[in-house]
N, C-alpha and C positions, 0 to 999 in steps of 0.2 A: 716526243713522247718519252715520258721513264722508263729505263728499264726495269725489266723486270724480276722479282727476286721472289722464286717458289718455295714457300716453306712446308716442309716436314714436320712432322712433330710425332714423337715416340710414350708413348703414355696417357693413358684417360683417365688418369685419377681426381685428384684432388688438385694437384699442381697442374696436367696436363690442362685439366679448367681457368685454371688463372694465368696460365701462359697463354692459352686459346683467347680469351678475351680481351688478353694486352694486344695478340696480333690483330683483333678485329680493329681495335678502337684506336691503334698509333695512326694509322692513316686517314681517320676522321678528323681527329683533332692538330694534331701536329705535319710541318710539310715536311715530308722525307723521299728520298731523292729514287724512290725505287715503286714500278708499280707493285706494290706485294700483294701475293695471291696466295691465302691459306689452301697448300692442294691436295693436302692429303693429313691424314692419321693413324698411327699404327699404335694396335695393342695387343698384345696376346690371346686376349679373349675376347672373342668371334661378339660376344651381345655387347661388353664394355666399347670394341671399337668403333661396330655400328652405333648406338646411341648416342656414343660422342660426340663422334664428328657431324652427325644430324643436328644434334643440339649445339655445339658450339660453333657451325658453320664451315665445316672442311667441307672440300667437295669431295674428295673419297675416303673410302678406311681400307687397312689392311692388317695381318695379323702375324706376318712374315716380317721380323726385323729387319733380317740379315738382307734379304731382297729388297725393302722397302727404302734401307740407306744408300745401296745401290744406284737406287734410281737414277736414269739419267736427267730427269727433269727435275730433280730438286734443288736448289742452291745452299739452301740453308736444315740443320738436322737441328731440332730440337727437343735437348733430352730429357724429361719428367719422368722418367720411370723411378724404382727403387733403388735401393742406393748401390744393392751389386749386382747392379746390370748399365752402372753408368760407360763403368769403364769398357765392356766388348762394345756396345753403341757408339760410344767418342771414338775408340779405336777402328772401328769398320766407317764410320764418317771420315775421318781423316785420310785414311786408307781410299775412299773414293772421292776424296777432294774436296767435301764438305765444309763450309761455315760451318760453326757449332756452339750452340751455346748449353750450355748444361747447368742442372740444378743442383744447389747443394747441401750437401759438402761433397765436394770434387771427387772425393772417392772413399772405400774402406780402408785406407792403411797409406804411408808419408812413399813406397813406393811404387803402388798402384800410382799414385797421383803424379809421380813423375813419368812412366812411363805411358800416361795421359797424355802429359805438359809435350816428352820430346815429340810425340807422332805426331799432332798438330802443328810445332815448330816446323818438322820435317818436310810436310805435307803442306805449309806457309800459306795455312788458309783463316782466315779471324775465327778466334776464338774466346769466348767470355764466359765466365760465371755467374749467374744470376744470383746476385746478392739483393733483394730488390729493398732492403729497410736503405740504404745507401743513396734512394732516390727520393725519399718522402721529403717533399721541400723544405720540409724544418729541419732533414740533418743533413741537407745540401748547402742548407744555411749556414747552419754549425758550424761545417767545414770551413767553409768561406769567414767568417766569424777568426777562426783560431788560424787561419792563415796569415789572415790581417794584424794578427796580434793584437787580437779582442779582451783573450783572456790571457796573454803573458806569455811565461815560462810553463809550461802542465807539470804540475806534481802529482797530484791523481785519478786516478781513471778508476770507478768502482760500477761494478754493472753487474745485475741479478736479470735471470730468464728462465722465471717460474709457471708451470702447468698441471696439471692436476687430473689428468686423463687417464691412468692408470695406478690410481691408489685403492682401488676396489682389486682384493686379492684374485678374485673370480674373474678378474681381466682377463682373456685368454692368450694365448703366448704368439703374440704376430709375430710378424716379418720384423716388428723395430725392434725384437725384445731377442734377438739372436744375433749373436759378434760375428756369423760367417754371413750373413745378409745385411746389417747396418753398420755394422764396423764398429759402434760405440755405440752408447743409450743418450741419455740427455748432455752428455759431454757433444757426441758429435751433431748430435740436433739441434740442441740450443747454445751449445757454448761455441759450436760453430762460427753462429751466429755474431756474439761477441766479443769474438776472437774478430774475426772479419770488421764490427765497427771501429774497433778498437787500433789497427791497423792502419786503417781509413782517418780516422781522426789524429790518434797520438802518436804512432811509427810502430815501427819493428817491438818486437817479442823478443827479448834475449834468454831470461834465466825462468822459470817455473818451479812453483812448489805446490803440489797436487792433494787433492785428497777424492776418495772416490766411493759411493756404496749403492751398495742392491740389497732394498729393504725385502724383494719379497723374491727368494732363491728358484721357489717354484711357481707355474701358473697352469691354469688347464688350457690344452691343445685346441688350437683354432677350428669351428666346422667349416668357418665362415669368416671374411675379414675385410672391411672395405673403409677404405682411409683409415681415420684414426680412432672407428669403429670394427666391433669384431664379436663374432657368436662362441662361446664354448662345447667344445665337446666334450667325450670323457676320456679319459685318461690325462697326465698332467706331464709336463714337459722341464727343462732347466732354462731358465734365464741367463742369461751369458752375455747381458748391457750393466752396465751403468743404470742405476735409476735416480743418482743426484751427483754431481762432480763439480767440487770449488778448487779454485787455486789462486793463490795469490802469484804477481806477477813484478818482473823487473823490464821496463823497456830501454834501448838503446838510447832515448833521450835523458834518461835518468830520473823519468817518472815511475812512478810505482800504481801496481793495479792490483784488485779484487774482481773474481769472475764466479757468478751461483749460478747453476741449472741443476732445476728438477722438475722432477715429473709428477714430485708429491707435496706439494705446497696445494690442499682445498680450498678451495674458492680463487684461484688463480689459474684462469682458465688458457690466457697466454700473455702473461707480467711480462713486459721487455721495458726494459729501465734503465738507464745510464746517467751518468753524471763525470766530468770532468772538472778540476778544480786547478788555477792556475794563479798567477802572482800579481794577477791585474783583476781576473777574478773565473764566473763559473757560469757552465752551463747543463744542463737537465735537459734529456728529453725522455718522453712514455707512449709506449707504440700505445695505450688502450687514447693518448690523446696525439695522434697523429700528426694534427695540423698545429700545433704548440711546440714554443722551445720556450724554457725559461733561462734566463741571464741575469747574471748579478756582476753590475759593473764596479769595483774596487775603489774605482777613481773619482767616482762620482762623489758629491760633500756627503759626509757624514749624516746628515740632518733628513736625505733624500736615498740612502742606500736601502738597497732590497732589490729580493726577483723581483724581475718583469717577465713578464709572461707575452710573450711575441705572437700572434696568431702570425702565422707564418704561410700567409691568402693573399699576400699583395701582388701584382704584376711583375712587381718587379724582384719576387723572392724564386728561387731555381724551378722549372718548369711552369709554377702556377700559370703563368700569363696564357697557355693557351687551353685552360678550363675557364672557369666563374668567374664572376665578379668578386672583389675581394669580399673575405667574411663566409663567402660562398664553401663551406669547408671540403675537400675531398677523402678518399678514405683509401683501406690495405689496396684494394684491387689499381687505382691509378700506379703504385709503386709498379707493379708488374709492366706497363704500358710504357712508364719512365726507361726504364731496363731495357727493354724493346728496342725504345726509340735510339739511345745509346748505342746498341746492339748494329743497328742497320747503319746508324751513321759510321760509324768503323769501318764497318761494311766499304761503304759507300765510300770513305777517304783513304781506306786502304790502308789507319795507323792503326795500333791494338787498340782491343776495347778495354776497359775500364770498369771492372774489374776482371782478371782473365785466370785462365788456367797457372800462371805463375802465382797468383796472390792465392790458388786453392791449394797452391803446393805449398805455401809459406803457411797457412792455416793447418794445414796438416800435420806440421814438422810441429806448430806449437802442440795440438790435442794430441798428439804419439808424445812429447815431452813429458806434459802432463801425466799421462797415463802411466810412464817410466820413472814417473818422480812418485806416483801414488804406490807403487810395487815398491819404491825402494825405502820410501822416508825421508827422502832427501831434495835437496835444488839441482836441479836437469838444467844443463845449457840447450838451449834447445837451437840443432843444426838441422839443416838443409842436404 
């Protein structure tokens, strides 16, 4: 019989839903080496926890963090909460010996994130980041693609991660739109984001050159706030995020980058877009087409050159083969289950997971670069 692996989970939100559903569906589809048992769920709030865990299958809830990571039957803490309550959750997981996997970005600030990184090192328990666009078969493809020296040498790397949820002035002033609760605005939410692929595909992050702004200074005070929804009350409050931050980039290979996020681009409800260009040739991928990468091979006769658009549903492309039949396309929520699955095999082999609390440190050093290069005017080395 497998053993068994009790997962926790800290958060009912929005994430804590698509983590919940990864954990239902890794062990239907895929063979992983542990019985896992969703056993519980904890939220702050007495009706959020209860309905949660009803609805996405925990068999209990609780509303006590600190007691809940404690537990002695849990194996695994998984953490969906807000972004500054990652770090006392990871750090009281570690502390009780915890697996942990956490959502992100790693944390609000480049040493919050290390003092993440050592207490899990310390405490030599697996640890990972839930980066889940890193699993969508087409840019596990990618990867494999630009390993094999598909497309060359990389010259450059240009990637925009545009949204539009907060261009209405009457938006009221959440949780995301405050620097002592998110750390940053769409710099750490979406350029996060593409900082992380970026990483993952072309290397290291060496040099930044930033720019950063907040179109709308003021907004009215929240009555009411739930995910990336929220009610107004009266009185009005200070923004203190980012509402769009670009930077251009220098990486250790000697490619060069462009990175967009904003939150005010309409009709861009969640643009992720990238593109890589190399000396043999280039690839494209777009979260709104998931299951797509397109490739444009260099070497190919002149007569025959152009994208190919890859559906990227075959058996034998990363993960697919234990969903559909090819063509059969899948969508955002498989990425979460991908990660998962990852997640426990580490587990289960006892090597680090892939991607881990070191890569949310190395993410960190770049968006705190950036942010120090937009205060000054200048190119930031960005260290560790």
């Amino acid at each position: 019989m497998a053993k068994a692996l009790n997962v926790g989970l800290v958060g009912g939100g929005f994430m804590g839903k698509a983590h919940s559903n990864a954990w239902r569906q890794v062990t239907r589809f895929f063979d992983v080496p542990f019985q896992v048992t969703m056993k519980a769920l904890c939220d702050v709030q007495p009706d959020v926890a209860k309905r949660a865990s009803r609805t996405y299958g925990w068999q209990e809830w609780a509303t006590d963090w600190k007691k809940f990571v404690a537990r002695p039957d849990l194996d695994v803490i998984d953490v969906c909460t807000d972004n500054f309550m990652h770090a006392p959750v990871v750090l009281a997981a570690a502390k009780a010996r915890k697996n942990v996997i956490c959502e992100k970005p790693l944390a609000r600030t480049l040493a919050e994130a290390k003092q993440m990184l050592r207490a899990v090192q310390q405490a030599k328990v697996t640890h990972m980041l839930s980066q889940n666009y890193r699993t969508a078969p087409a840019v596990a493809f990618a990867k494999d693609l630009i390993a094999k020296g598909a497309i060359g040498q990389i010259y450059h790397w240009r990637a925009t991660y545009l949204q539009d949820w907060i261009v209405d002035p009457n938006f009221p002033l959440v949780w995301r739109l405050i620097k002592q609760k998110a750390g940053s605005g769409a710099h750490g939410d979406l350029n996060e984001h593409l900082i992380d692929m970026a990483r993952f595909l072309v290397g290291e992050i060496t040099d930044v050159c930033g720019l950063m702004k907040t179109f709308i200074t003021e907004r009215p005070l929240p009555s009411a706030a739930v995910g990336l929804a929220g009610k107004a009350a009266r009185g009005k409050g200070k923004v203190t995020v980012d509402d769009a931050a670009l930077f251009l980039a220098k990486f250790a290979s000697g490619a060069v980058g462009t990175f967009e996020a904003t939150r005010f681009a309409p009709g861009r409800r969640n643009y992720h877009v990238w593109e890589v260009n190399g000396s043999k040739g280039s690839l494209r991928w777009n979260l709104e087409r998931l299951n797509e990468l397109e490739y444009f091979d260099r070497t190919a006769p002149v007569q025959t050159q152009g994208f190919t658009t890859i559906l990227a549903t075959d058996a034998g492309h990363p993960y697919f083969g234990a969903w559909w039949p090819a063509g059969h396309i899948i969508g955002y929520e498989h990425t979460f289950t991908h990660t998962i699955l990852n997640f426990i095999t580490a587990i289960a082999k006892k090597k680090p997971a892939s991607p881990n609390f070191a890569d949310g440190v190395a993410s960190q050093a770049v968006l705190e670069a950036v942010e120090k290069s937009a205060k000054a005017g200048r190119w930031v080395k960005v260290t560790v």
